[in-house]
C-alpha positions as CSV (number, residue, x, y, z in Angstrom):
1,X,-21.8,121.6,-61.0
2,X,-23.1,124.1,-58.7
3,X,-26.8,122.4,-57.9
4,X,-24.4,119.2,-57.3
5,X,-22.6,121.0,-54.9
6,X,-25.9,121.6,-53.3
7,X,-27.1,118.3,-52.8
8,X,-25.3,117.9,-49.6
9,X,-27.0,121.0,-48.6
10,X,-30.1,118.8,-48.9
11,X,-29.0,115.9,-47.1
12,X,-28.1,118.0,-44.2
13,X,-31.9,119.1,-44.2
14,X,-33.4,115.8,-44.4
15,X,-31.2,114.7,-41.7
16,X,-32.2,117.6,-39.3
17,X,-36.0,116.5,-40.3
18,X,-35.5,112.7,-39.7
19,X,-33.8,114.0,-36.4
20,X,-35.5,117.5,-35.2
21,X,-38.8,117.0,-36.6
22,X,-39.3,114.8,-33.3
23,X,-38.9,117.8,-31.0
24,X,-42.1,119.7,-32.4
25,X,-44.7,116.5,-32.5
26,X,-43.2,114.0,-30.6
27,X,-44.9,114.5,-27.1
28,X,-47.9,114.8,-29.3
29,X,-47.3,111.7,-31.0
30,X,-45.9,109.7,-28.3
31,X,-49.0,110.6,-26.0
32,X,-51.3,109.2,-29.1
33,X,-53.1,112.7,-29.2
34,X,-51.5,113.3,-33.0
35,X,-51.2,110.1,-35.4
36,X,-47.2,110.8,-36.6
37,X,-49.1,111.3,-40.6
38,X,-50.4,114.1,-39.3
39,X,-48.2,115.0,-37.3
40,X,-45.7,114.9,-40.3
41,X,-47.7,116.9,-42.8
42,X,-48.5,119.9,-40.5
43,X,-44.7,120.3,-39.2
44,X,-43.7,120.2,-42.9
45,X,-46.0,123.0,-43.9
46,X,-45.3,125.5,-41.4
47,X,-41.6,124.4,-41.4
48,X,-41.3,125.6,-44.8
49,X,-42.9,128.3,-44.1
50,X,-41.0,129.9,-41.0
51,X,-37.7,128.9,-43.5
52,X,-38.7,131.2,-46.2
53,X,-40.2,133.8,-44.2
54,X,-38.3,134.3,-41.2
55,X,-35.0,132.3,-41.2
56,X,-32.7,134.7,-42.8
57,X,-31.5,136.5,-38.7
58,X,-29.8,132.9,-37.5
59,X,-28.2,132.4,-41.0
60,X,-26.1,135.8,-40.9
61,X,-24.8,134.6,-37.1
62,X,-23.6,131.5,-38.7
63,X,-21.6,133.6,-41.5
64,X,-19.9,135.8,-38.5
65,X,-18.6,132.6,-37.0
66,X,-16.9,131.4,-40.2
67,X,-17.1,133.0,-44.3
68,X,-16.3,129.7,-46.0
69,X,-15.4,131.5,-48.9
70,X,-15.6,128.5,-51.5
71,X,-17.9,126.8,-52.9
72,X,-16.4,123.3,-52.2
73,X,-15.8,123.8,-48.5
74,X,-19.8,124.6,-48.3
75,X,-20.5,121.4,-50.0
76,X,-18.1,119.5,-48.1
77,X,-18.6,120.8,-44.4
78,X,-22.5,120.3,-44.7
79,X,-21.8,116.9,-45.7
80,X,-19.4,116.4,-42.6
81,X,-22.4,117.6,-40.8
82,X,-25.4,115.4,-42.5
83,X,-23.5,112.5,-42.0
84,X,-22.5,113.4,-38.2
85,X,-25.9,114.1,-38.0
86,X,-27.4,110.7,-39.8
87,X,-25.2,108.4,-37.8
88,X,-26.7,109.9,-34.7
89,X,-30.1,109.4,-35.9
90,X,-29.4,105.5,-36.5
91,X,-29.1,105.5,-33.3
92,X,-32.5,107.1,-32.1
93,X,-30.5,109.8,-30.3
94,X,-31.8,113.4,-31.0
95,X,-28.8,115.1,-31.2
96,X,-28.3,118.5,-32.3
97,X,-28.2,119.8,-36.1
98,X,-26.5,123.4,-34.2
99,X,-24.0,121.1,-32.8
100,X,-23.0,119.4,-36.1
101,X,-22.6,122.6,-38.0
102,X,-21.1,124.4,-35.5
103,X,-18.5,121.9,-35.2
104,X,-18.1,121.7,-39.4
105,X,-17.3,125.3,-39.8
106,X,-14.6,125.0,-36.5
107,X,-13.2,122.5,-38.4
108,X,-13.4,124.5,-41.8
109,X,-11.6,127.1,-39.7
110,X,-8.9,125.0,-38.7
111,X,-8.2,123.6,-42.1
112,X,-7.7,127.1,-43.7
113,X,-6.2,128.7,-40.9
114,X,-9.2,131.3,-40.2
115,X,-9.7,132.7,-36.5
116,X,-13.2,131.3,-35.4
117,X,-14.9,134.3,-33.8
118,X,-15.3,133.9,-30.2
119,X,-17.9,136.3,-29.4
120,X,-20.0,134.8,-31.5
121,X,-19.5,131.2,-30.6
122,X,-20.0,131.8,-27.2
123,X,-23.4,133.2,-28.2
124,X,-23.8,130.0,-29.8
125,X,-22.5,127.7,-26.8
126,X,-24.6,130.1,-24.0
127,X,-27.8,129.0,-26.3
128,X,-26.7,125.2,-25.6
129,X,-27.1,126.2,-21.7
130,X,-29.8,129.2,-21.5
131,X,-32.4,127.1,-24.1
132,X,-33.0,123.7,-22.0
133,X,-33.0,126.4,-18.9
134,X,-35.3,128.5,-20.6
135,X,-37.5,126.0,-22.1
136,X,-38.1,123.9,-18.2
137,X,-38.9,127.4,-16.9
138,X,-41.4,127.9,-19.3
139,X,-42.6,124.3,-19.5
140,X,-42.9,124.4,-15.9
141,X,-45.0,127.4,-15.7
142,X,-47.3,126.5,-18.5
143,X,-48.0,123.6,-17.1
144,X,-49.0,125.4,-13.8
145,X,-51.6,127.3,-15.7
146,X,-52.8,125.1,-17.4
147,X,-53.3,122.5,-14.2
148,X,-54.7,125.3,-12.7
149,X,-57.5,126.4,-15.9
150,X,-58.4,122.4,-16.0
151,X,-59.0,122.5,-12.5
152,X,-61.5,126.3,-12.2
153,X,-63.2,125.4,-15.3
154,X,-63.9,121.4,-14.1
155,X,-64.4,120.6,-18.0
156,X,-65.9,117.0,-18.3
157,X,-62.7,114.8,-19.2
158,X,-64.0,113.6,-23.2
159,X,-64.5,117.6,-24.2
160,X,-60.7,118.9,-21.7
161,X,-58.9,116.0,-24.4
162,X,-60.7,117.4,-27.7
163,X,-59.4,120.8,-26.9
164,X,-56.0,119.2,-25.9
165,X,-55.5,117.7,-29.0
166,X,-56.6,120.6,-31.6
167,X,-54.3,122.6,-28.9
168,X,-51.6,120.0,-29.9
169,X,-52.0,120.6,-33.5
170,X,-51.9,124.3,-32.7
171,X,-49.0,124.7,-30.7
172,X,-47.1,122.1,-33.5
173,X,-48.0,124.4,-36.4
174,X,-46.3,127.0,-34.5
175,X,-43.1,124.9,-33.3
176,X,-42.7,123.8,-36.8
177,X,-43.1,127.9,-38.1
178,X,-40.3,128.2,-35.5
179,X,-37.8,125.6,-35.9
180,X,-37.6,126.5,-39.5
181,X,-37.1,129.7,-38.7
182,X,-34.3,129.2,-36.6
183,X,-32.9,126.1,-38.0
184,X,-33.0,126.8,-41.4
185,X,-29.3,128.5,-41.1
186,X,-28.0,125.3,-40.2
187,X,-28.4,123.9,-42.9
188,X,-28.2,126.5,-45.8
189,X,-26.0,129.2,-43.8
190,X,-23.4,128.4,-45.2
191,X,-24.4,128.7,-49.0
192,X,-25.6,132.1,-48.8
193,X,-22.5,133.5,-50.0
194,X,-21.8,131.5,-53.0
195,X,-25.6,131.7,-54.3
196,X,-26.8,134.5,-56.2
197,X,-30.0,134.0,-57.7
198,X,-32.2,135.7,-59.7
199,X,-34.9,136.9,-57.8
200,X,-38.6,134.6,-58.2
201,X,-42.1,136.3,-59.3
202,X,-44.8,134.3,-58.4
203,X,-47.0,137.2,-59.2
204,X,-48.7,137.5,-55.6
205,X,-45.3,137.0,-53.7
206,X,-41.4,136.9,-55.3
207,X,-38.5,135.2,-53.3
208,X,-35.0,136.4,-53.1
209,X,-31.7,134.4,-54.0
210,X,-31.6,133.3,-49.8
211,X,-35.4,132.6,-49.5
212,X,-35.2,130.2,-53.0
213,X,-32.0,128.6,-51.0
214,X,-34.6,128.7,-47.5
215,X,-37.5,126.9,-49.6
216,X,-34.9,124.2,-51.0
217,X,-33.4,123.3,-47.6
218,X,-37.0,123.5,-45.5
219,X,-38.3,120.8,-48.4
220,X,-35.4,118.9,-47.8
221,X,-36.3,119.2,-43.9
222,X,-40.1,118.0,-44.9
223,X,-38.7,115.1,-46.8
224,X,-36.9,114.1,-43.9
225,X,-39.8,114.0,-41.6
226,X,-42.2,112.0,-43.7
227,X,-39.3,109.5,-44.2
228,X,-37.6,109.1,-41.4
229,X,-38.9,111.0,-38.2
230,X,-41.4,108.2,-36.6
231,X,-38.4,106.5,-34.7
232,X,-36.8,109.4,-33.3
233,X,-40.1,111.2,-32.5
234,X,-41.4,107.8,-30.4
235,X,-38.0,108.4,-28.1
236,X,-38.4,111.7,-27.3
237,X,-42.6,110.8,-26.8
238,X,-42.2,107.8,-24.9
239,X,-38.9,107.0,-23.4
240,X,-37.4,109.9,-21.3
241,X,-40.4,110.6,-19.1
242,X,-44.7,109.7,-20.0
243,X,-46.0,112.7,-21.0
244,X,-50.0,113.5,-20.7
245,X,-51.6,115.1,-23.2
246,X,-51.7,118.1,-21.4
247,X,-47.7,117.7,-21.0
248,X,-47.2,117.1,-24.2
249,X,-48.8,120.3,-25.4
250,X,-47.1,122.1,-22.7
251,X,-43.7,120.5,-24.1
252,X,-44.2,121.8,-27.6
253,X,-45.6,125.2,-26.9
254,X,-42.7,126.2,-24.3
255,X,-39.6,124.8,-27.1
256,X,-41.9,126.7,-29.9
257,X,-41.3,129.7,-27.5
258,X,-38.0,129.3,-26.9
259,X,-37.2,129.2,-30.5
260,X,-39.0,132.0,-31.9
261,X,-37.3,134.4,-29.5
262,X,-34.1,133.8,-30.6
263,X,-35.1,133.6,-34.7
264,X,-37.1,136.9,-33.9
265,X,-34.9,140.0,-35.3
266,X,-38.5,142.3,-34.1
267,X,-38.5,141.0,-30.6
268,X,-35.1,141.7,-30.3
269,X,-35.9,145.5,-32.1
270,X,-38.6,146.2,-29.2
271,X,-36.0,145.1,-26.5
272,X,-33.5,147.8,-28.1
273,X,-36.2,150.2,-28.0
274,X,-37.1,149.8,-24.0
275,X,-33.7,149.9,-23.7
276,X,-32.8,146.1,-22.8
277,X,-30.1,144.1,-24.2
278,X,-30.9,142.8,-27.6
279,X,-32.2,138.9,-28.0
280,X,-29.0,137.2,-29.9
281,X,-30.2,136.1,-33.3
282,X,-28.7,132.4,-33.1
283,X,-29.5,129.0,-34.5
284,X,-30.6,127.5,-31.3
285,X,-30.1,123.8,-30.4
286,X,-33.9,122.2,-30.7
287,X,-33.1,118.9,-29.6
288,X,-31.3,120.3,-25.7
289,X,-34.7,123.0,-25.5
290,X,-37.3,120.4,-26.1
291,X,-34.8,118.2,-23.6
292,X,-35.0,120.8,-21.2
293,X,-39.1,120.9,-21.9
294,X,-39.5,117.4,-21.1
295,X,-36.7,117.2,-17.7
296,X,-38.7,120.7,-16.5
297,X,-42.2,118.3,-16.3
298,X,-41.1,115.5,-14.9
299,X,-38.8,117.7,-12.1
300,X,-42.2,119.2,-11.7
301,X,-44.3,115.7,-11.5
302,X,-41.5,114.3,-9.6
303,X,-37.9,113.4,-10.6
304,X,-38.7,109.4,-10.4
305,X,-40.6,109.7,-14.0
306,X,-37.3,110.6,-15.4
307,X,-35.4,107.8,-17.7
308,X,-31.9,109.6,-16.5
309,X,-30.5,106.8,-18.5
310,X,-31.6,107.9,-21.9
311,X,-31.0,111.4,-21.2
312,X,-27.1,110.2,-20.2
313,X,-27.3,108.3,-23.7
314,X,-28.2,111.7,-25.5
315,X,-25.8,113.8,-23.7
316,X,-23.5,112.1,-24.8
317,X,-24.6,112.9,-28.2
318,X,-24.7,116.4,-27.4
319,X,-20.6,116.0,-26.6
320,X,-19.7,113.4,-29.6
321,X,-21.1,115.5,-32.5
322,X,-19.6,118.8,-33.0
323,X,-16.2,116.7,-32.0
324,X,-16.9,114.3,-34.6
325,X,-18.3,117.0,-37.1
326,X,-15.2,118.8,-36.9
327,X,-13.2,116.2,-37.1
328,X,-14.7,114.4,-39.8
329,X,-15.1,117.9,-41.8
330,X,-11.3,118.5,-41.1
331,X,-9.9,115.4,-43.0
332,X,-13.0,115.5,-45.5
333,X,-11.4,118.9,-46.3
334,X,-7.8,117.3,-46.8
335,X,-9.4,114.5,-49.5
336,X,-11.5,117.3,-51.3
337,X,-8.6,119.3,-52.2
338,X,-5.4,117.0,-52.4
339,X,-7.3,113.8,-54.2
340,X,-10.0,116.2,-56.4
341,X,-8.3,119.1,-56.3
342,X,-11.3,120.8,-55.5
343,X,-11.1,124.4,-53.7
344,X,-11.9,124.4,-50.4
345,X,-11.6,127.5,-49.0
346,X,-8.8,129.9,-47.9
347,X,-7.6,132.0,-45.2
348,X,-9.8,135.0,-45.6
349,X,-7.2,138.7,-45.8
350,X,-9.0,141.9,-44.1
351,X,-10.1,143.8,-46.8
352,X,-9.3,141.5,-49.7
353,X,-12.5,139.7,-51.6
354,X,-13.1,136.4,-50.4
355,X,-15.0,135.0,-53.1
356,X,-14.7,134.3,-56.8
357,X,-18.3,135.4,-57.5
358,X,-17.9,134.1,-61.2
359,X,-17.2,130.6,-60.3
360,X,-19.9,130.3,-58.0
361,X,-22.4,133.0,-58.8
362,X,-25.2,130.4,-60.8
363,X,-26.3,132.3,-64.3
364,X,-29.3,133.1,-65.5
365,X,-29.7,129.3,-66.6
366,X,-29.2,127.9,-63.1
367,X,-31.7,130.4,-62.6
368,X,-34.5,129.4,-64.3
369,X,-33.6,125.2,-63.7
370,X,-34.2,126.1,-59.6
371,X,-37.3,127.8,-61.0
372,X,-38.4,125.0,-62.2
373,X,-37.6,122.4,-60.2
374,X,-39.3,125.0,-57.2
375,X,-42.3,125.4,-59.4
376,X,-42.6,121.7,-59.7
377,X,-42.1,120.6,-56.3
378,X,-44.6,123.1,-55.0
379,X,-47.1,121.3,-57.2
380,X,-46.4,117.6,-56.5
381,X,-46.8,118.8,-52.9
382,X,-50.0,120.0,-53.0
383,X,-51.7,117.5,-55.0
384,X,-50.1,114.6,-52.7
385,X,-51.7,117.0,-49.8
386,X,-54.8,117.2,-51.5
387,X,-55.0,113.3,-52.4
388,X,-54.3,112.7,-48.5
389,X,-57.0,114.8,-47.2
390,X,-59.6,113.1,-49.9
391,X,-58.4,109.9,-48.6
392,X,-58.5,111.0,-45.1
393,X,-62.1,112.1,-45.7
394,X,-63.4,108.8,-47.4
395,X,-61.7,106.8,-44.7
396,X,-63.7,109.1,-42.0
397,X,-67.3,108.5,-44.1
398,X,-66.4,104.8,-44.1
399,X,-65.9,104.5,-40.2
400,X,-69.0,106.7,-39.7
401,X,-71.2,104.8,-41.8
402,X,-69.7,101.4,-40.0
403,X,-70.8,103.2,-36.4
404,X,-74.2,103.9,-37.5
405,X,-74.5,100.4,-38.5
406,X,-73.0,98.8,-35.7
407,X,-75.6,100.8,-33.1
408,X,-78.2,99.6,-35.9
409,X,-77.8,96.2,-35.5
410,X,-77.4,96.6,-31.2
411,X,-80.6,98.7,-31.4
């Protein structure tokens, strides 16, 4: 019952990596520099990756703004979310996984009567302003510097795009590392507190009960970008403004930035220890930075490049889905408990405990079944990466062996 309860965990991820996987690739694919297979494989990797490793900071911000102190209201509030989030995505509008989840546990909240914490949703809301701000200042001086390399070094044009696209890949390892470190609490936050796992040895490595949740929602993200990314990642490529390939790696390298400061707890340490302000560990809104990436360019190149049309489209987004999250969490809420009569969640007492540990702690069996089913996905991943790369090489022999033969037959 409790891995059930899950599953809409997982549908929240493979939403945000149909929708989100578009702002770390999709300059890169839209410019042609990346093919989106590539593109879809390396994002998955590293997204995984910066979940397990670094994506516990955002999660505990997510817990301060609501405890949903049953398992049921977790299940149902990250559904509320994946489905805000899906309908948005059938509409090719990259819209924000924060927004939707944000928006769920307001409307959690609501239903059981618990005070949203206003410090920390203002943190949240100033991330929705300060990231697109942040991420055109640093797209706009990247792209300055990198104008200005191209121009000192006068590279010949063939061997400038070779290092533009391994830069691409680069730069898209590292925005994938990020947004799974930072956007992994949006969709597993708010399980943390009804999991208890038994720690994982792997012998070299061991994961903890939130880094086996981490790994389970950042390969349901990777299963959402090699299903259902391509569309998404072609708008934000394509549509709002051309991007050169140059651009585009400028794009993904200043959102990458922007992410990593606010999913990095040491950055925000060192600040402490010069004695600045610390960097707010929040689950930052990927889809409004890369925006504000892309509208930083084209202000730069010239504000007639600019489809203002889409971006009005996607703003609109930005406003309809932590209202229709909420709402659509609210009455979810209602349906769970009066027609299942399934607990949702209560209003949480100072000082009392706010969770029935032995109704949603999994057992040593649960356990062992997520070991499993970890160890077994980890496997059928990298055999189908190792099949792809054997293919990719026998299709590269192939076309080399058809060049030689084509200057052959001119010669």
């Amino acid at each position: 019952m409790i891995l059930f309860f899950l599953t809409s965990g997982l549908f929240l991820g493979w939403s945000l990596g149909a929708n989100d996987a578009s702002n770390v690739f999709g300059s890169a694919v839209g410019s042609k520099m990346v093919s989106f297979r590539k593109a879809a494989i390396i994002a998955s990797i590293f997204l995984i990756l910066g979940a397990v490793i670094q994506g516990a900071g955002a999660a505990q911000t997510l817990g301060k703004l609501g405890a949903v102190n049953a398992i049921g209201g977790s299940f149902t509030l990250a559904l509320a979310a994946a489905l805000t989030i899906y309908v948005m995505t059938k509409f090719s509008l990259p819209v924000s996984t924060t927004q939707a989840i944000v928006g769920a546990i307001i409307g959690w909240n609501i239903f059981t009567g618990n005070r949203t914490d206003s410090g920390t949703l203002s943190k949240i809301v100033a991330t929705w302003v300060s990231g697109p701000v942040l991420g055109a200042g640093f797209a706009i001086l990247l792209f300055i510097l990198i104008t200005r390399i191209k121009r000192a070094s006068k590279i010949h044009l063939i061997t400038f795009e070779s290092f533009i696209r391994t830069g691409l890949i680069i730069v898209g390892a590292f925005g994938a590392y990020s947004l799974g470190a930072n956007n992994i609490a949006n969709v597993m936050g708010v399980f943390v507190p009804a999991f208890n796992l038994q720690p994982l040895d792997f012998g070299l490595f061991s994961l903890t009960s939130n880094q086996q949740l981490f790994l389970l929602g950042g390969l349901a993200i990777a299963v959402g970008i090699i299903t259902y990314s391509k569309k998404v990642m072609e708008t934000i490529g394509a549509n709002i403004v051309e991007l050169s390939p140059e651009a585009a790696m400028v794009v993904v390298l200043a959102q990458s930035l922007v992410l990593f400061i606010f999913s990095s707890s040491g950055l925000s340490n060192l600040f402490i220890r010069i004695g600045l302000p610390p960097i707010p560990m929040v689950p930052v809104s990927s889809s409004q930075v890369i925006i504000g990436c892309v509208i930083g360019i084209g202000l730069y190149k010239g504000v007639r490049n600019i489809n203002f049309r889409l971006l009005g489209e996607i703003a609109i987004g930005w406003i309809a889905t932590p209202i229709m999250s909420g709402l659509l969490t609210f009455f979810s809420l209602f349906f769970m408990k009066n027609i299942f009569n399934i607990e949702v969640g209560h209003k949480n007492v100072e000082g009392a405990q706010t969770t029935d540990l032995s109704i949603i702690s999994p057992d040593a069996h649960t356990s062992e079944m997520i070991k499993y089913l970890l160890l077994g996905i980890i496997i059928i991943g990298i055999l189908a990466i190792t099949f792809y790369l054997l293919l990719e090489r026998k299709k590269n022999r192939e076309l080399r062996v058809s060049e030689e033969k084509f200057w052959k037959n001119i010669k």
